[in-house]
N, C-alpha and C positions, 0 to 999 in steps of 0.2 A: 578832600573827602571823596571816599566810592560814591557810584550812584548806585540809591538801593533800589530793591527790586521790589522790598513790602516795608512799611513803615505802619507803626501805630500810631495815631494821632490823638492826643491826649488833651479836650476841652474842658473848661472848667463850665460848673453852668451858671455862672454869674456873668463869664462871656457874652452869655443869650442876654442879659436885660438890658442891655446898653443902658442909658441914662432913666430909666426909669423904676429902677432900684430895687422891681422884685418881678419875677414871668419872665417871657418872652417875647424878645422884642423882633420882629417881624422883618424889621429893616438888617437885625443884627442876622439872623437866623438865615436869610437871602443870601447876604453875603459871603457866611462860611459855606456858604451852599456854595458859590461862586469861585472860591478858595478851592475846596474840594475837587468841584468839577475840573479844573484848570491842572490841578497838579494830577488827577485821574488818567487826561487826555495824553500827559507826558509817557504812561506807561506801566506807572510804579501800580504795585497793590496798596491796597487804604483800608485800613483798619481804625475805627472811632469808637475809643469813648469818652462820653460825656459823664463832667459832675450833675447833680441835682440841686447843689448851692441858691439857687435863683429860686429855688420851690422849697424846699425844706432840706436843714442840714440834723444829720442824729447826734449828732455831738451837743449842738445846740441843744436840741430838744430835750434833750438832758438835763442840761441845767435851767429846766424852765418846767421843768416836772414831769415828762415822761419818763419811762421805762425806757433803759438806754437801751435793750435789745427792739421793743417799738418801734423806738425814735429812727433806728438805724433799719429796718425795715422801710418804713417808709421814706428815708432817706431815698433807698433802692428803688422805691417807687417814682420818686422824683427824677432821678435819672431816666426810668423807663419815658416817663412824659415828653423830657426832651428828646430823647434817642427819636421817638416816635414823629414827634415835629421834625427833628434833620432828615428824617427817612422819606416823611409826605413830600416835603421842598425838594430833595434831590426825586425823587419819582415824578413829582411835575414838569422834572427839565428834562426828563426821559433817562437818565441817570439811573441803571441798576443797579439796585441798594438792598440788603437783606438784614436782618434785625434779628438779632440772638440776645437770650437773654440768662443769665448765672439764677435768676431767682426765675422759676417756672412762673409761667402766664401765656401760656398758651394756643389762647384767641388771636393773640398779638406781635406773638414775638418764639421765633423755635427755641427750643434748648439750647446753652453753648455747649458745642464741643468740638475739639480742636482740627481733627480732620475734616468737619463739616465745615469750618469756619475759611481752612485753608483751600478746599474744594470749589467754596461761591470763589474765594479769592481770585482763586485761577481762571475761574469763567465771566473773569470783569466785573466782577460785581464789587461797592464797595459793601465791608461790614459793619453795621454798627452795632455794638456788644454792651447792652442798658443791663440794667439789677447789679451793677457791682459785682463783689467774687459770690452773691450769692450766700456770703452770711455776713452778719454782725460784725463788729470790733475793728472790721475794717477799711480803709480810707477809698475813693474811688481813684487817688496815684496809687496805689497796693493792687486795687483790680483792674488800671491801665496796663501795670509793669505785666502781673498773671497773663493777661490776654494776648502780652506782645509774645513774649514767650513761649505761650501756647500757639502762635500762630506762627513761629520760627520769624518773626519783623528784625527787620538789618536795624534797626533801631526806634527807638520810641521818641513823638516829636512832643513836649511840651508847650501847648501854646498859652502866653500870659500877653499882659498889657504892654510888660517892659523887654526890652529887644536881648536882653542876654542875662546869664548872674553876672553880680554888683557884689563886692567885699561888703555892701551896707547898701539901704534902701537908697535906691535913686532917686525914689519921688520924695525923699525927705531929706537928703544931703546932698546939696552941688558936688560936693567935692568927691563922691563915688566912684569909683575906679570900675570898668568890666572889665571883663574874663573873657578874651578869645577862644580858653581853650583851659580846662582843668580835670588831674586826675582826679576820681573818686576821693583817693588816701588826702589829698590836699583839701577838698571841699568838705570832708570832716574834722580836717584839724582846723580849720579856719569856721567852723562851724555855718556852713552858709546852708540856708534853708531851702532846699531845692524839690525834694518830695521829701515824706513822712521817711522816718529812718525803716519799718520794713520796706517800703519801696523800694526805696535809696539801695540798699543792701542787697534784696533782690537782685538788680542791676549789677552791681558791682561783683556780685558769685556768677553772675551769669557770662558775664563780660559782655553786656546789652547797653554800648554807648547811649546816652539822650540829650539831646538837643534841647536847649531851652531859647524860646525865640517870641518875638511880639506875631503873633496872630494879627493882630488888628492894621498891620502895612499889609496892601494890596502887596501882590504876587511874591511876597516872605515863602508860604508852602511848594510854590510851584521852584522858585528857584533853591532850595534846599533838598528838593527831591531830581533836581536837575544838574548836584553834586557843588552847587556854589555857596560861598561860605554867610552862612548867617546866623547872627545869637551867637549862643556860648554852647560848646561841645563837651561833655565828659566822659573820658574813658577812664578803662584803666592803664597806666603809666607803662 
């Protein structure tokens, strides 16, 4: 694999609550600060965004009797929370970090827009890009694929708990085989769930490879932006 130049990094924010099963877990939050920093110093630009899973999902809320256009606003807000917590933590380590956001707020966070985004990029900053695409109906893999795109990223980094795709859950069957390396066209006829199908597809018209890799191994980001091979790759064939 090239070594890229900008990479969008793609958390979920259930990542944030480590074993404490809803927030922000402090110890979790340090360390992708940690992660960050480390693959920063290599050179590459950094582009993050985070789910709001750990705080509230709109999907859910749906089915629990909100207004799914609510549910999914605040969904967006959820993200904004944690974006804001990665941004304080890297700002503490002196790590230049800038906070855009798809759903205006202001006080907190500039408007996204793409050559503003590519601009901090350039001037070492990393960005973190909270409120999702900024409406409804949409997944925050749908507003990581947008953002990378928008930010012209040599690719988008998936980070989960398990180190690559699996033909089938590896935390439920031994016998799951990984993927070094899969095209798009394969990874839909085998149907493996890797982002929401607009994401997916996004990607795939765009020819925006993504990496799917465990986050949670010490220096996984750094050497992946250092062009060494980790997790499961998808391109197109």
């Amino acid at each position: 694999m090239n070594i890229p130049k900008r990479i969008l990094l793609k958390l979920s924010g259930e990542s944030l609550m480590g074993s404490s099963g809803y927030g922000i877990d402090h110890g979790k939050l340090n360390y992708y600060a940690d992660e960050i920093e480390k693959a920063l110093k290599s050179g590459v630009q950094i582009g993050i965004v985070i789910g709001g899973g750990n705080i509230f999902r709109g999907l859910q809320g749906a089915t629990s009797g909100f207004n799914r256009i609510q549910g999914d606003y605040m969904g967006m807000l959820a993200t904004t929370i944690n974006s804001i917590a990665l941004q304080s933590t890297l700002n503490e380590r002196g790590v230049k970090c800038k906070l855009l956001s798809g759903l205006p707020i202001e006080r907190v966070a500039e408007a996204m827009a793409s050559q503003l985004a590519i601009s901090y990029l350039k001037q070492g900053n990393v960005v973190i890009i909270a409120g999702g695409s900024g409406n409804p109906f949409f997944t925050t893999d749908t507003a990581g694929v947008l953002r990378a795109l928008e930010i012209n990223a040599d690719l988008i980094l998936k980070g989960t708990r398990v180190d690559g795709v699996y033909n089938k859950d590896p935390e439920k069957f031994s016998d799951a085989v990984k993927y070094n390396s899969l095209s798009y066209n394969d990874a839909i006829k085998a149907n493996l769930k890797i982002m929401d199908q607009t994401a997916f597809t996004l990607c795939k018209e765009n020819n925006l490879p993504i990496i799917v890799f465990d986050i949670n191994t010490a220096d996984n980001l750094v050497k992946i932006v250092n062009g060494e091979k980790v997790g499961t790759i998808i391109i197109n064939s």
